[in-house]
N, C-alpha and C positions, 0 to 999 in steps of 0.2 A: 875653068870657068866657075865652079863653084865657089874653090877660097875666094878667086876675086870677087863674088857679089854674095859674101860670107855675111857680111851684117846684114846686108837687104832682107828683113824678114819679108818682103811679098814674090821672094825668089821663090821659084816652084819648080815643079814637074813641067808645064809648059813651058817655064821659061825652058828650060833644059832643053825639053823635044826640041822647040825652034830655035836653039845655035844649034844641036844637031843635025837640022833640018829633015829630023823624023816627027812625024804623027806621035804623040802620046802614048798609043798605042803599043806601037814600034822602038819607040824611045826602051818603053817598058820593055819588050822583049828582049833588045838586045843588050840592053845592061843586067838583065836576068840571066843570061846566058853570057855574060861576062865575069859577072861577079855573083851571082849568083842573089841580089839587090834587086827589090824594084828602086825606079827612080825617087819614090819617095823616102824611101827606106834609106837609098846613096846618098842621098841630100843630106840624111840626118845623120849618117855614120861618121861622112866628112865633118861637120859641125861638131859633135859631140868629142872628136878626134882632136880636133883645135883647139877645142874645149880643156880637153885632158893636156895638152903642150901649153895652154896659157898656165893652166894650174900648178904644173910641176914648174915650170919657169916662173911663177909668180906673177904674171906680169900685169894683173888685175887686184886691186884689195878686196872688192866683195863678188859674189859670186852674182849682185844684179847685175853690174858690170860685164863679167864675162857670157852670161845669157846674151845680154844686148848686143857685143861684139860679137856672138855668131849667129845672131838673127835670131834669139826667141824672145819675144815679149816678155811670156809670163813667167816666173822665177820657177815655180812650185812645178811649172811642167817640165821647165828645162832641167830641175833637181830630178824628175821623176823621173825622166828617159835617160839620166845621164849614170843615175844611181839604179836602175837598171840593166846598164850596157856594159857597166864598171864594177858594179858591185859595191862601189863607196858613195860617198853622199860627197860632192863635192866641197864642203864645208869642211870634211878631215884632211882634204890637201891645206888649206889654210892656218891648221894647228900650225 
């Protein structure tokens, strides 16, 4: 469910709970206790993850590109979480 509404940046934790057809609440529990993620937290690891498979595949030229293709608007935040998660700044896959 996620990759497929991967660009939708208004995807959320709600959306999430209700294809689940859990409470927000519940949503949270039980992907805590899955993966060990809140939901918000699962949303961004899959993104940031697609993120890192566009970058080694190339398959974007700049990096506003590939924020947009997984749903973050703003460039500097999706650098920050992703250089973060990774340890690189997505910019040094593009050398």
């Amino acid at each position: 469910l996620v990759e497929s509404r991967l660009s939708d940046n208004d995807f959320g934790v709600k959306d999430l709970a209700t294809h689940l057809n859990l409470s927000e609440r519940q949503a949270n529990r039980v992907l805590k206790k899955m993966t060990g993620l809140s939901c918000l937290q699962f949303i961004r690891e899959i993104k940031l993850q697609k993120a890192y498979r566009f970058l080694e595949l190339r398959q974007y030229a700049t990096i506003a590109e590939i924020a947009y293709a997984v749903g973050f608007e703003n460039t500097s935040y999706f650098t920050r979480l992703f250089t973060e998660r990774f340890g690189k700044k997505p910019s040094e896959f593009l050398r």
